[in-house]
C-alpha positions as CSV (number, residue, x, y, z in Angstrom):
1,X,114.8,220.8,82.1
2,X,115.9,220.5,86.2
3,X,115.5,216.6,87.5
4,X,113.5,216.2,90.5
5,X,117.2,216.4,92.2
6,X,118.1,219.1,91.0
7,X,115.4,220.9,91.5
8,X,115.7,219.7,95.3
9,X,119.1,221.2,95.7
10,X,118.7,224.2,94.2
11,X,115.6,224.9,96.4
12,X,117.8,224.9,99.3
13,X,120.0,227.5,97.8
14,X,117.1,229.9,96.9
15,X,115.9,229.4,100.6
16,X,119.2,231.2,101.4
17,X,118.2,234.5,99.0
18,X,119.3,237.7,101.0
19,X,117.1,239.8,98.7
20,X,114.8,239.8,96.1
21,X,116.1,239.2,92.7
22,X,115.2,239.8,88.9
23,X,116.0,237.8,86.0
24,X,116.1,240.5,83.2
25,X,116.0,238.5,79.8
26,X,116.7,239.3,76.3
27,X,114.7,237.1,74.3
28,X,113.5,236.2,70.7
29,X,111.6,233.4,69.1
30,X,114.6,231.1,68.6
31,X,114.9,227.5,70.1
32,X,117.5,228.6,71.9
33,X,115.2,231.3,73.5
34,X,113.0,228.7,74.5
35,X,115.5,226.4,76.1
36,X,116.6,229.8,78.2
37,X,113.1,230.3,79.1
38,X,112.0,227.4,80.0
39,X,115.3,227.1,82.3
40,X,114.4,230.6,84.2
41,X,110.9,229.9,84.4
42,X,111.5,226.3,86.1
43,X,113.7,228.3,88.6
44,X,111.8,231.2,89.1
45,X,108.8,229.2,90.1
46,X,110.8,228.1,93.0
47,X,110.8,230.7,94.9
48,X,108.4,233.7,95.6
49,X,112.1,235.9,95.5
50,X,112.9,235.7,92.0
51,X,111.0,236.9,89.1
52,X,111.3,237.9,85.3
53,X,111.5,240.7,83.0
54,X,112.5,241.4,79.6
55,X,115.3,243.3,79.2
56,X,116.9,243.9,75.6
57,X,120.8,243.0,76.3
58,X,124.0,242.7,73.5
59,X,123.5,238.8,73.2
60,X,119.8,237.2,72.4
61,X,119.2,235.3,74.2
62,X,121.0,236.6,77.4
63,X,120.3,237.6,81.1
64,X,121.0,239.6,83.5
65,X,120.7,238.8,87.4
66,X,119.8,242.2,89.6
67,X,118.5,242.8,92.7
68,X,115.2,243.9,92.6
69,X,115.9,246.9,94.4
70,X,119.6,247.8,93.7
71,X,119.6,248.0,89.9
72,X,122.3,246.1,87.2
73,X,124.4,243.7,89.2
74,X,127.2,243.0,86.2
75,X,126.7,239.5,86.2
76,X,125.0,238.1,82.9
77,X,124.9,234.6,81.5
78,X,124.7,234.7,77.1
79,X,123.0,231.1,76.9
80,X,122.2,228.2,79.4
81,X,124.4,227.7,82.5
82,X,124.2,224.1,83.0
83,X,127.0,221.5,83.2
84,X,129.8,222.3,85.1
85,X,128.6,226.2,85.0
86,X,125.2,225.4,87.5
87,X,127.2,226.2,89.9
88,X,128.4,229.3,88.6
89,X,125.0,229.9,88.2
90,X,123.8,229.1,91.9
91,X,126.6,231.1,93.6
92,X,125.8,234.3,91.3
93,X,122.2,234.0,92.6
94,X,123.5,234.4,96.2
95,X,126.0,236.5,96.0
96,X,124.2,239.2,93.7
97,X,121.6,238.5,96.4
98,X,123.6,240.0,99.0
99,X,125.5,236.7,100.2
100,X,129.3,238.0,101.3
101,X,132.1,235.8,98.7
102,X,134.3,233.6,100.2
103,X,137.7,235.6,99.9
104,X,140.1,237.0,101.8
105,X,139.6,240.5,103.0
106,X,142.9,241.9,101.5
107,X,141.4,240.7,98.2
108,X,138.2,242.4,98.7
109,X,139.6,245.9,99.3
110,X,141.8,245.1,96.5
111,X,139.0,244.7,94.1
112,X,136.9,247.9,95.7
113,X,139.8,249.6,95.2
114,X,139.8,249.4,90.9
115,X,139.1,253.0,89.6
116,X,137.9,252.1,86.2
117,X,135.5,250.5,83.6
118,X,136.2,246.5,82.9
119,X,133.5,244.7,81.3
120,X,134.6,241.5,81.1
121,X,133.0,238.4,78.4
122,X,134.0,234.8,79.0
123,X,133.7,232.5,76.3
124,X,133.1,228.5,78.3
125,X,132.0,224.8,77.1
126,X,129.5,223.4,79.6
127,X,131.9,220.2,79.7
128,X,135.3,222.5,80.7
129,X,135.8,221.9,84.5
130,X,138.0,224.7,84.4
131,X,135.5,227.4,83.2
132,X,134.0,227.8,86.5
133,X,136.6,229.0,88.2
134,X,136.8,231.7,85.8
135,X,133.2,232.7,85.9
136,X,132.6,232.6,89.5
137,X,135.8,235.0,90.0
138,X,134.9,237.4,87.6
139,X,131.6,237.5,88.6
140,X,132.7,238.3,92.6
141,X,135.0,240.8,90.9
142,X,131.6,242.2,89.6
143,X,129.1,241.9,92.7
144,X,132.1,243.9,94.4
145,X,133.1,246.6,92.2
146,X,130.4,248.8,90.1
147,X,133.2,249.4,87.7
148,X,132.8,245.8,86.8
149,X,130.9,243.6,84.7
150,X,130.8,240.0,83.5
151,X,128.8,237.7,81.1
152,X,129.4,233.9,80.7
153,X,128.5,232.8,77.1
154,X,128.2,229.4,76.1
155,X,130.0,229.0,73.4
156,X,127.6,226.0,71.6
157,X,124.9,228.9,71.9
158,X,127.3,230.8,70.2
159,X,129.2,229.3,67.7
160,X,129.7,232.2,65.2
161,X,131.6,234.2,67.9
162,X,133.8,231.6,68.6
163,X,134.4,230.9,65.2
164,X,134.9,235.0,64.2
165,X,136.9,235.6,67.3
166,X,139.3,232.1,67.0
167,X,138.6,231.1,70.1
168,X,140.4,228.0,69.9
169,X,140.3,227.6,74.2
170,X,138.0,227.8,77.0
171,X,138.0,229.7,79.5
172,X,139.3,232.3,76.7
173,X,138.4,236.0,78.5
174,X,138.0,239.6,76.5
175,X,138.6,242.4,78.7
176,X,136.6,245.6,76.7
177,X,136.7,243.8,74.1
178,X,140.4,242.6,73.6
179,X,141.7,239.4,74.4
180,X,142.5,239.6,78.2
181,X,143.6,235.7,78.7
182,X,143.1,232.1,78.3
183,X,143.1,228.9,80.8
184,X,142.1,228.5,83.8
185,X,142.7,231.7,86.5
186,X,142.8,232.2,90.0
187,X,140.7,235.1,91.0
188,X,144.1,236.6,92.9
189,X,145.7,236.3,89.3
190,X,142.6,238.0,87.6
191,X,143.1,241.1,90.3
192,X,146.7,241.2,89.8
193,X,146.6,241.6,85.8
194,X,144.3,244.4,86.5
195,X,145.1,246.2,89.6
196,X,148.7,245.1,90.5
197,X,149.8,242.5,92.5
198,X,150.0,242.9,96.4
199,X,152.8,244.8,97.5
200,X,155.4,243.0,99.8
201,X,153.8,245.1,103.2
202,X,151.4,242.8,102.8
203,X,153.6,240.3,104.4
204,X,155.8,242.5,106.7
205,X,153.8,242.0,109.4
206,X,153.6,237.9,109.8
207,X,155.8,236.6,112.3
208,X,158.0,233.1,111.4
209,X,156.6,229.9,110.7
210,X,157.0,226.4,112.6
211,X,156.3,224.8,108.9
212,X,155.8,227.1,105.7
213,X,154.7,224.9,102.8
214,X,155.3,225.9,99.1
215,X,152.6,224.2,97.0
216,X,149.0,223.9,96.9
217,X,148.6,220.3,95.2
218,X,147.8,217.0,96.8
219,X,151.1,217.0,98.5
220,X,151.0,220.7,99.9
221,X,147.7,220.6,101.2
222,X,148.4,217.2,102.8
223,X,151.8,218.7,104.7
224,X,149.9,221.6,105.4
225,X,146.7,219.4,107.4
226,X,149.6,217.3,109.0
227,X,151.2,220.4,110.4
228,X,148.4,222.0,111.2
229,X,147.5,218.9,113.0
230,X,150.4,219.1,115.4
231,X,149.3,222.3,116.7
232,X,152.0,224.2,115.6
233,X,152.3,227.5,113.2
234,X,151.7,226.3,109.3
235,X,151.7,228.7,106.2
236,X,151.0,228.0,103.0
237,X,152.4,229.7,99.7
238,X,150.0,229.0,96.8
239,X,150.1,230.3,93.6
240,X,147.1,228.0,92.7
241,X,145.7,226.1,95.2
242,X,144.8,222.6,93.7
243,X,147.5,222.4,91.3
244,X,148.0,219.4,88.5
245,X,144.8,217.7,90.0
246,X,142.6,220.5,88.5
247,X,143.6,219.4,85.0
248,X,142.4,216.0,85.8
249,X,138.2,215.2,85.2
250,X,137.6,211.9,86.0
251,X,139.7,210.1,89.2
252,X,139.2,206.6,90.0
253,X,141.7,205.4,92.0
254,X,142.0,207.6,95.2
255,X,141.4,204.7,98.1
256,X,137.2,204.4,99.2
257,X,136.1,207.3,96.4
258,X,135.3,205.1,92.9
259,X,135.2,208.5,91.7
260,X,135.0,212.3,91.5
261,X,136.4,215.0,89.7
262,X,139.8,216.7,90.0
263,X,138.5,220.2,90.5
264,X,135.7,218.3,93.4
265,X,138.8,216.9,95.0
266,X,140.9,219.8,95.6
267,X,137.7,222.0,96.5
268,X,137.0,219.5,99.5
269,X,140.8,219.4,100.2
270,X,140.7,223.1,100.5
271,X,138.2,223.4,102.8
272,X,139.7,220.4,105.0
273,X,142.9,222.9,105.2
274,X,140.6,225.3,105.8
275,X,139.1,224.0,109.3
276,X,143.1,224.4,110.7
277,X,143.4,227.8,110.7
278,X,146.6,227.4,108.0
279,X,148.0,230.6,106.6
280,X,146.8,230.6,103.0
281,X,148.9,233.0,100.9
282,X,147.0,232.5,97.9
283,X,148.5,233.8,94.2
284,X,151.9,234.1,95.7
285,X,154.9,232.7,94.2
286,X,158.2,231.7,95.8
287,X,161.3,232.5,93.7
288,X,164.1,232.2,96.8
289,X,165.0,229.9,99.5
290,X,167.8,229.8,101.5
291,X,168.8,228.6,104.7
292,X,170.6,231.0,107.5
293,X,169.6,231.1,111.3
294,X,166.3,231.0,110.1
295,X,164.9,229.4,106.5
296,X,164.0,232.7,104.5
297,X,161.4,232.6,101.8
298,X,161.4,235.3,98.7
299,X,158.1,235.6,97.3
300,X,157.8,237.0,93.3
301,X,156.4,240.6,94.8
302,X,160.0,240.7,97.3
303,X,158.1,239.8,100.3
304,X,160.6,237.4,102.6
305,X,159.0,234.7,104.6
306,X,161.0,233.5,107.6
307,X,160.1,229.8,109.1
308,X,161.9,227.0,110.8
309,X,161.2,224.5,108.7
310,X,159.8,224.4,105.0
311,X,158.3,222.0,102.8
312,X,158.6,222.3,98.9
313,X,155.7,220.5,97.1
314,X,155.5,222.4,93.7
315,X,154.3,219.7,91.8
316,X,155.0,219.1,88.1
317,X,153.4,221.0,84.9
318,X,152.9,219.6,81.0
319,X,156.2,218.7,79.6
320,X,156.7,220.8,76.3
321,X,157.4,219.3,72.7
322,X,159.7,222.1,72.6
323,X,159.3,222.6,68.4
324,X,158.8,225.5,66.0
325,X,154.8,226.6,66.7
326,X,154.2,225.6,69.9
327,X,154.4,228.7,72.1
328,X,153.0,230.9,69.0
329,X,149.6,228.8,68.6
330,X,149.3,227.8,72.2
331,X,145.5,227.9,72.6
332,X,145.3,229.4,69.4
333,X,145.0,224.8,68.2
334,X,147.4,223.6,70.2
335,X,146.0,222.5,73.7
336,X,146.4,220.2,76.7
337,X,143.2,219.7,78.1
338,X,140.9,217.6,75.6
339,X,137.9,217.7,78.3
340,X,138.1,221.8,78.5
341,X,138.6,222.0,75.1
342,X,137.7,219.2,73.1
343,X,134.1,220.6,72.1
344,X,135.7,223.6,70.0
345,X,137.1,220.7,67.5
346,X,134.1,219.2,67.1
347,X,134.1,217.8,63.3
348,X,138.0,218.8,63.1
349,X,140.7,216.7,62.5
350,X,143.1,216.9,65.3
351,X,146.7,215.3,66.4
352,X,147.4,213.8,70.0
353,X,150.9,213.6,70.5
354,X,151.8,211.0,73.8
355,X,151.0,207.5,73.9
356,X,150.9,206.9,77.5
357,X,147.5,206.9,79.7
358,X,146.9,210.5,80.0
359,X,147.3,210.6,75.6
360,X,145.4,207.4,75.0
361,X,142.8,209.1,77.6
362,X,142.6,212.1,75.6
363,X,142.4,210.0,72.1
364,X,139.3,208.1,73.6
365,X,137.5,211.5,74.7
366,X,138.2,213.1,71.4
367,X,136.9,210.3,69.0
368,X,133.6,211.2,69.6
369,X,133.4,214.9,69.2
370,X,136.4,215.0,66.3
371,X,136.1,214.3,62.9
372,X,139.8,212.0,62.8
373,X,142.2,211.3,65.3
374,X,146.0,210.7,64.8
375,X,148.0,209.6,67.5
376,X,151.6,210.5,67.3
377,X,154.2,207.8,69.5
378,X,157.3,208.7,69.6
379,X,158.3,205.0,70.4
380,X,157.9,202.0,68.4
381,X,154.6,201.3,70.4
382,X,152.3,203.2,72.6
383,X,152.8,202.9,76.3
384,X,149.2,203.3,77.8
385,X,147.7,200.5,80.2
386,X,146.0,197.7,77.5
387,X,142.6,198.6,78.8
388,X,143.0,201.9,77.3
389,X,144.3,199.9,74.3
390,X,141.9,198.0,73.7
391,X,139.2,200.7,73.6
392,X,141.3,202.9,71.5
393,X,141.6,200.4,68.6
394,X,138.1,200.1,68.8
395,X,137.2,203.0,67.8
396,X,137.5,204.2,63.7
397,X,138.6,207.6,63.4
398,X,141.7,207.0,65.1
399,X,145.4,206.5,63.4
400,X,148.0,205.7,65.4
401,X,151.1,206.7,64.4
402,X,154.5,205.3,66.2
403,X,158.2,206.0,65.6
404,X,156.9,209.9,65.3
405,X,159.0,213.0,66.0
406,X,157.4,216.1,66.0
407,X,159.4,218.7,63.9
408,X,157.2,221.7,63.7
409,X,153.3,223.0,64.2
410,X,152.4,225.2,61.5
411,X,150.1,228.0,60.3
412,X,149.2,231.4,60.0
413,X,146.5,232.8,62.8
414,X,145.9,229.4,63.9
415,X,147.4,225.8,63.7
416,X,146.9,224.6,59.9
417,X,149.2,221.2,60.1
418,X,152.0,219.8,61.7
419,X,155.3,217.8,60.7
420,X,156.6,215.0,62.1
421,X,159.8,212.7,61.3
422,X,159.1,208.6,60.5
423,X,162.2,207.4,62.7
424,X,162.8,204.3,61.1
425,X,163.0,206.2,57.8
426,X,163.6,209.8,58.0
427,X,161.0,210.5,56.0
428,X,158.6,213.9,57.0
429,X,155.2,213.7,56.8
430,X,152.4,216.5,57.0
431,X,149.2,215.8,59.0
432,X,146.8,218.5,58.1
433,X,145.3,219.2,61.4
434,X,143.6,222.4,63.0
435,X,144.2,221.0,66.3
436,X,146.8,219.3,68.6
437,X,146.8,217.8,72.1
438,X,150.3,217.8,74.0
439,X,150.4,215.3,76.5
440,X,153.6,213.8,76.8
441,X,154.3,213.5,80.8
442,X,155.3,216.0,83.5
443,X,158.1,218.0,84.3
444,X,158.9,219.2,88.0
445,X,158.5,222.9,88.7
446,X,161.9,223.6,90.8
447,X,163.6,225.8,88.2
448,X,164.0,227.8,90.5
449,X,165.5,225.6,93.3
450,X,168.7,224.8,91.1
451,X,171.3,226.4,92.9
452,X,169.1,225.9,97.0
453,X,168.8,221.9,97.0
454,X,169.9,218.7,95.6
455,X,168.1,218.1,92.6
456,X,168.4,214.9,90.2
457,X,169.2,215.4,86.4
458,X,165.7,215.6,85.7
459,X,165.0,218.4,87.8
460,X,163.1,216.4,90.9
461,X,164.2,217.4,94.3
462,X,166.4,214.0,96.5
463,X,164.6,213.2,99.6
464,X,164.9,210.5,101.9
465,X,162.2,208.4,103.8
466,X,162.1,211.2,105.7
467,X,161.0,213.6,103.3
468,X,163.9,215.8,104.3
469,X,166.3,217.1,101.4
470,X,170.0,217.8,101.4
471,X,169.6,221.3,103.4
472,X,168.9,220.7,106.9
473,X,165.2,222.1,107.9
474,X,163.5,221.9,104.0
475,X,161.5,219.2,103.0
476,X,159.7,218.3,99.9
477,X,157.1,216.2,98.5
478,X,154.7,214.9,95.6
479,X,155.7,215.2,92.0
480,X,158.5,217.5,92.5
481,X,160.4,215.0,94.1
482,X,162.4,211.7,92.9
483,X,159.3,209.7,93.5
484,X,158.7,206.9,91.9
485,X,155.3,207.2,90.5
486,X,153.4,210.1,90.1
487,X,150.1,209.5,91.4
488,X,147.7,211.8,93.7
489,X,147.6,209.7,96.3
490,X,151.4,208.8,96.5
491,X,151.8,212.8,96.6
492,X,149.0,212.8,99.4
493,X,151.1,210.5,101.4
494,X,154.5,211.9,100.6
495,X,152.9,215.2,101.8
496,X,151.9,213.7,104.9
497,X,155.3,212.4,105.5
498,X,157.5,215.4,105.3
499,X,154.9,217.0,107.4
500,X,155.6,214.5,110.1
501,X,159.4,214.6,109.5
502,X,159.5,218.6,110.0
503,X,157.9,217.8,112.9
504,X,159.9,215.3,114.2
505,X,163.0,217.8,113.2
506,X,161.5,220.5,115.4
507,X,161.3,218.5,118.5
508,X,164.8,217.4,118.2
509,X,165.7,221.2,118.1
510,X,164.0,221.8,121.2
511,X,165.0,218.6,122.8
């Protein structure tokens, strides 16, 4: 089942084994038995530290993964953890082994600290690259806290839950078993719907900044090493470090990588901020600025932030359709990630509304799990790059449909159809669909900055060459801003720039 590299790789991380560990397996005589079998026996025959029992658990087939000598660790897997969730896999091995997480101490105490019994069930798709994140914090929260426990399940193993439960997204999470949340989760936002978030003491004690950057994208994290860089003080508020880029699975165009994965990116960008000794105030979000003597930051929780200078790089989110039934069957059919949740309409008929790259993109990833594919332009043609064209037109279970205005999503747990408008006619039309896929562009996140800096009518923040905005001291960058194109490593750059012009700002100051 492992290839020869695999099995090299994972050798190395069983060599690391702080303790002796037990696979405890709930087994029948099912294929899918077998596949889970043969999967634990290939790893346990790596290692003399690992062995097997049988264990009858909820889910058949199942496992458990204890230390031999401490008992139930609370971290199960309900099917095979391959695909994107190997890793989840690999880093429950270690951790339940004894291995400490890699999270901040404040965190760690916060999790301890939960009083009560949460068992927690995530339902995943080996393809979903944002799964992982999910599993991985849940099952820290579970190695840390007896209180706790966690169990990935695969949802191809186990269809008939999905199906009885309407899971209609992945990661979709039940907390005891009610519906606790969907999407991809921070572990800091996990902790916080459970325990609180941190209180604003938390923050009394930091002293001001020489650069505080808002934003955990391409652009923040690229300020943030540029800072860093210069020797001087650099924060970082994040309320999910990675940002846009972890929606994005395949990248092909960042300069000397042909390519890697959105979520592989920002993991190795992290730890590159990482080796500066930057102030990472993770699952925090800024709701005030305003400058005074110093620039003052308001966090969500009330903390303030004081710095000299600041740069905002808040990135951009999925533009809404803004009609009847979106927000009520959001991830109950209507979704914006076709690589996360594209396997849960296999043999559906779906909608993708957005002709552009990131729509035609989706379109061509569908069409071979989907039963039909309609397209829905809202322009007299679609705007994607002919490449993308040319393989969408050759595929045939695809409709595209231009001139299209959405009216309304419709149905009664979960989406049933939608209605669109033929602009050239004003006729309506009913698809009947049990899916749709919203991908129609990007708006700026800066809401919230209305009434602190100079923003354009579409809500992106002015800067000059500088980087610098209208208020003297703030800076922004990346897809917040009135920047052309929006592309990671224009954002990357236009981090990198305001960094330099904050710095170049606070040496005039002294000077």
């Amino acid at each position: 089942m492992l290839d020869n590299e695999t099995k090299t790789q994972l050798k190395q991380y069983l060599d690391l084994l702080e303790a002796e560990l037990v696979f405890s397996v709930s087994l029948d005589d099912s294929e899918d038995s077998k596949k889970v079998t043969e999967f634990l026996t290939e790893v346990a025959e790596m290692t003399s530290r690992v062995t097997i029992e049988p264990l009858k658990l909820k889910r058949t087939p199942s496992f458990e993964i204890n230390q031999k000598e401490a008992g139930a660790s609370g971290v199960a897997f309900a099917g095979l953890p391959m695909g994107h969730e190997f890793t989840s896999f690999i880093l429950a091995l270690l951790q339940v082994s004894g291995r400490a997480p890699k999270i901040d101490d404040a965190l760690i105490k916060q999790i301890q600290a939960i009083d009560r019994p949460l068992h927690f069930e995530t339902y995943v798709s080996l393809t979903c690259h944002n799964c992982p994140d999910v599993v991985q914090a849940l099952n820290i929260m579970a190695v840390l806290n007896p209180n706790i426990s966690h169990t990935m399940i695969e949802g191809g193993m186990y269809q008939a839950e999905v199906d009885a439960k309407k899971v209609m997204a992945v990661p979709t999470v039940f907390l005891n078993d009610e519906e606790f949340g969907s999407g991809r989760m921070t572990i800091e936002e996990l902790v916080e719907k459970v325990s609180g978030p941190l209180s604003a003491n938390e923050f009394a004690d930091k002293d001001p900044f020489d650069v505080l950057v808002i934003g955990g994208g391409p652009a923040g994290a690229s300020s943030a090493i540029y800072a860093a860089r210069k020797g001087i003080k650099t924060g970082m508020v994040v309320e999910t470090f990675g940002g846009q880029v972890l929606e994005t699975l395949g990248i092909e165009n960042v300069i000397g990588t042909p390519y890697i994965e959105g979520p592989q990116l920002m993991c190795q960008v992290e730890e590159h901020v990482n080796q500066y000794g930057v102030d990472v105030m993770k699952g925090q979000r800024a709701r005030a600025i305003q400058k005074k003597e110093m620039i003052e930051v308001e966090l969500a929780n009330g903390a303030q932030l004081k710095t000299k200078t600041a740069i905002l790089a808040t990135g951009a989110r999925w533009r809404a359709i803004n009609v009847p039934g979106e927000k009520e069957f959001k991830n109950k059919g209507i979704a914006y990630c076709p690589h996360c949740d594209g396997p849960l309409f296999k043999d559906k008929e779906v909608v993708v509304i957005g002709g552009g790259n990131s729509g035609i993109e989706a379109a061509i990833d569908l069409a071979g799990l989907a039963k039909h594919i309609y397209i829905l332009e809202f322009l007299p043609e679609l705007k994607a790059d002919q490449v993308l064209q040319k393989k969408l037109h050759a595929l045939p279970n695809v409709t595209v449909i231009t001139n299209a205005a959405t009216k309304e999503i419709t149905g009664s747990t979960q989406v049933e159809a939608l209605t669109y408008v033929d602009r050239l006619t004003n006729e309506e039309h009913t698809l009947v669909v049990e899916g749709v896929f919203i991908l129609i562009g990007l708006m700026p996140n800066t809401e919230w900055l209305k009434d602190s800096v100079e923003l354009t009518s579409r809500g992106e923040i002015l800067v000059d060459k500088h980087g610098a905005t209208n208020i003297e001291g703030i800076f922004a960058a990346g897809d917040c801003t009135d920047s052309a194109y929006k592309q990671i490593i224009i954002s990357m750059g236009s981090g990198a720039t305001a960094a330099l012009g904050a710095f170049d700002y606070l040496i005039r100051r002294i000077e």
